[in-house]
Steps between C-alpha positions, in 0.01 A plus 500: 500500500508729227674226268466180338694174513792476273446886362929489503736292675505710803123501575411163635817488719363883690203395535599225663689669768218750510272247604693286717602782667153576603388135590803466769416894640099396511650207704638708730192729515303281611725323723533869612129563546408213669772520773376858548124337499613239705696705777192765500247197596749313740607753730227740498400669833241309651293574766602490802845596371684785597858640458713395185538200314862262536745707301728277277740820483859316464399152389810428308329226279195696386749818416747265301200325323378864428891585372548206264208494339482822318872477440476175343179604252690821452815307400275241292318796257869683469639190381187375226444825377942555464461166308204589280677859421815340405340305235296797389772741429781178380570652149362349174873448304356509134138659544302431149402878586623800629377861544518794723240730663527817581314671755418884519271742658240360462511254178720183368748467165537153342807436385522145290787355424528296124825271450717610222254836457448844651268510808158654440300711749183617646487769740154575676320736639364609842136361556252764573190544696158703517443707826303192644839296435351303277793356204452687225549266187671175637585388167760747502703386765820330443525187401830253564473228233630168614557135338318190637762198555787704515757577726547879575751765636362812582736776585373761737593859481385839604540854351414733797388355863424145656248292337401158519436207207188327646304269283226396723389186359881387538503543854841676507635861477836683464644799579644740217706741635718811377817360385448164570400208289310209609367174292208289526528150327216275482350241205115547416240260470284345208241739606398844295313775669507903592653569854534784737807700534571769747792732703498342836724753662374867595657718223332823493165662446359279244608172622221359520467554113793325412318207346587240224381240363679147380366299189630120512466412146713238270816515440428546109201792576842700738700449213225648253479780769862599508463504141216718541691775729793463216283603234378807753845592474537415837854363509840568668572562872338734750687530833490799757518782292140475390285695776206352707157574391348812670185638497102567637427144617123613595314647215149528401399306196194749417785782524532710147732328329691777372681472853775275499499320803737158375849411649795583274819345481816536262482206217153346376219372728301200416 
């Protein structure tokens, strides 16, 4: 899986389900395949043989067997994965961090939250491509900042149409939706590293560009970096009045550069 052990809190307990899910559902796959096997060899025609095979149309046992079964795997993954989501979305009461993205067409805003001191901000912009769809400076993308051994809040929102918070190495998305707010809580591991963020719900044209990336660093290099934003002048609130990115996701990098071909947004892009 596209994770490793321990990456937060949640990780180890969807993969998991992720994989027993798959050993019980090979079980039955091959319990599956070799009836079908089985009842393909056994009652063949053979020669000699002529007319149909005994039907076992209406044999009560066999149709019950066939009943139960499926209801009771059925009723076994609603109930594990109902478990495992309960514990994934059971609040964090006093986070050690808290922040709030912001999705837009087609980019991300950071909003981090300081105890006792304004917010501070980054708001991105909309990754671009060449006409071969190859990502035109990656660097560029957003990047979410987050603390190692930390617990975290994130609070989910949207400025114009359904997105979706999906952290890929975390093995768990969210909705953000017009209107409404949604949370993630989860507490990250010892581990530092770059991951991959992206919008996991269809959201317009350049969806597919609506990339991000997540730096897990310590929890003194976040501070340095909200300190970083502050002296960017970077501080305050941003909410819904500030409008999505827009823009020419598919330029030409060999285009004259006298053409302005980069998304624009009210406030400051970083």
């Amino acid at each position: 899986m596209p994770s490793e052990p321990g990456l937060t809190n949640h990780v180890d307990r969807i993969m998991g389900l992720w994989t027993t899910s798959w050993i019980v559902l090979l079980g039955v796959g091959l319990l599956t395949w070799g009836l079908m096997i089985w009842a393909g060899i056994a009652y063949r025609r053979r020669r000699g043989q002529t007319g149909l095979p005994a039907q076992l149309r209406y044999h009560m046992p066999i149709e019950i067997f066939f009943t139960i079964v499926p209801v009771i795997l059925v009723a076994g993954f609603f109930a594990f994965t109902a478990r495992d989501q309960a514990i994934i979305e059971e609040p964090i009461e006093d986070p050690d961090y808290s922040l709030t993205v912001w999705g837009k067409r087609w980019a991300w805003d950071f909003v981090y939250d300081r105890e006792g001191q304004d917010p501070v901000y980054y708001q991105g912009l909309q990754a671009m491509n060449d006409p071969e769809s190859n990502l035109i400076d990656p660097e560029s993308l957003p990047t979410l900042y987050l603390p190692t051994n930390s617990t975290i809040e994130i609070t989910l929102e949207s400025r114009d149409v359904a997105h979706s918070f999906w952290v890929i190495e975390f093995l768990y998305k969210k909705d953000m939706l017009p209107g409404v707010t949604n949370h993630m809580y989860f507490e990250t591991g010892s581990e530092e590293g770059v991951l991959r963020g992206k919008c996991a719900e269809l959201c317009g044209e350049y969806h597919s560009l609506m990339l991000f990336n997540v730096e897990l660093v310590s929890p003194e290099e976040y501070d340095a970096y909200l300190e970083s934003l502050e002296a960017e002048g970077n501080v305050g609130e941003i909410g819904e009045s500030i409008n999505p990115s827009t823009g020419d996701a598919s330029i030409d990098p060999e285009a004259d550069e006298d053409v302005d071909n980069t998304n624009t947004q009210e406030g400051e892009g970083h």
